[in-house]
C-alpha positions in Angstrom: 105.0 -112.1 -52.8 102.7 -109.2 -54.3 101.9 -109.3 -58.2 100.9 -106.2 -60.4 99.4 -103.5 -59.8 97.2 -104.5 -56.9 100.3 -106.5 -55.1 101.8 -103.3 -55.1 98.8 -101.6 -53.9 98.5 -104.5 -51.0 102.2 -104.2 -50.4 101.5 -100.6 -49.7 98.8 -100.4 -47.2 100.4 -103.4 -45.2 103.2 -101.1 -44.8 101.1 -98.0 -43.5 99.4 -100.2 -41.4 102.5 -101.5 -39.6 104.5 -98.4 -39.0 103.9 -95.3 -38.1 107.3 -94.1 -39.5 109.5 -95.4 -42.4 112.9 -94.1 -43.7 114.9 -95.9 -46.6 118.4 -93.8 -46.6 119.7 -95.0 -50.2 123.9 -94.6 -49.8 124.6 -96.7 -52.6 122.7 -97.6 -56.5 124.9 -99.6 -58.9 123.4 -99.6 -62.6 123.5 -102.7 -63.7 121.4 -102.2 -67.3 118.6 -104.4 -66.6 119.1 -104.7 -62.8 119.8 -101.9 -60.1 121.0 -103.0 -56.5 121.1 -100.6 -54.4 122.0 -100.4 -50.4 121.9 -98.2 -47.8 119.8 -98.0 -44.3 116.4 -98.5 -43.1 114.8 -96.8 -39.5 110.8 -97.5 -38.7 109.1 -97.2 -35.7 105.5 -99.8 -35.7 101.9 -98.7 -35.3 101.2 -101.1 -32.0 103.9 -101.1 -30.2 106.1 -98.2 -31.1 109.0 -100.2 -31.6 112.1 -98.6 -33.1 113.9 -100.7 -36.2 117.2 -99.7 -37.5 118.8 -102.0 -40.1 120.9 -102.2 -43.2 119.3 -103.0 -46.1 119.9 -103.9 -49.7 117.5 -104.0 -52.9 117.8 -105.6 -56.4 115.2 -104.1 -59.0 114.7 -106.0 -62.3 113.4 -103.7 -65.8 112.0 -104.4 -68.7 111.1 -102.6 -71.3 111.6 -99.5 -68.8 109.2 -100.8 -65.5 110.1 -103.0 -63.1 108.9 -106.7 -63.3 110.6 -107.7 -59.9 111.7 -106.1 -57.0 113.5 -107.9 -54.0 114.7 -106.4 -50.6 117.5 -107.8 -48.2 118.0 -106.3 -44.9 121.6 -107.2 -45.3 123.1 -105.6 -48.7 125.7 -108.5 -49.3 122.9 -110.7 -50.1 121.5 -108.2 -52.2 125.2 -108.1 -54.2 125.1 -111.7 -54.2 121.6 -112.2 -55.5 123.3 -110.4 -58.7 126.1 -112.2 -58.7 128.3 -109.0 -57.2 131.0 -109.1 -54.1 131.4 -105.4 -52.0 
């Protein structure tokens, strides 16, 4: 779990640190007025080893007052839907 604007910051170079490649293909955002869920696809390849990832994957964003005050990532979409109380 990462927390304002250093979490995010943390969050960020943890990433860059494990992969030397990262692609989030987006296919699908459903507005949900305070919540977005979107899904789609993600491919990475890690720093180390070189190892290739491919996987679905699914987000749910929460706003407030325009920014996002929680963001949650699924590498299966259902469980995004779900988390929002959605079906496919």
């Amino acid at each position: 779990m990462y927390r304002g604007h250093e979490g995010v910051r943390e969050f960020g170079r943890e990433i860059d640190s494990a992969f030397a490649e990262l692609h989030a293909e987006i296919s699908e955002i459903r507005d949900l007025g305070d919540r977005l869920v979107a899904s789609g696809h993600l491919r990475a390849s890690g720093i180390e080893s070189g190892a290739r990832i491919e996987s679905p994957y699914g987000a749910v964003a929460e706003f407030k007052n325009g920014k996002v005050v929680r963001y949650r990532d699924y590498l299966d979409p259902k469980k995004a839907l779900e988390a929002v109380g959605l079906r496919e």
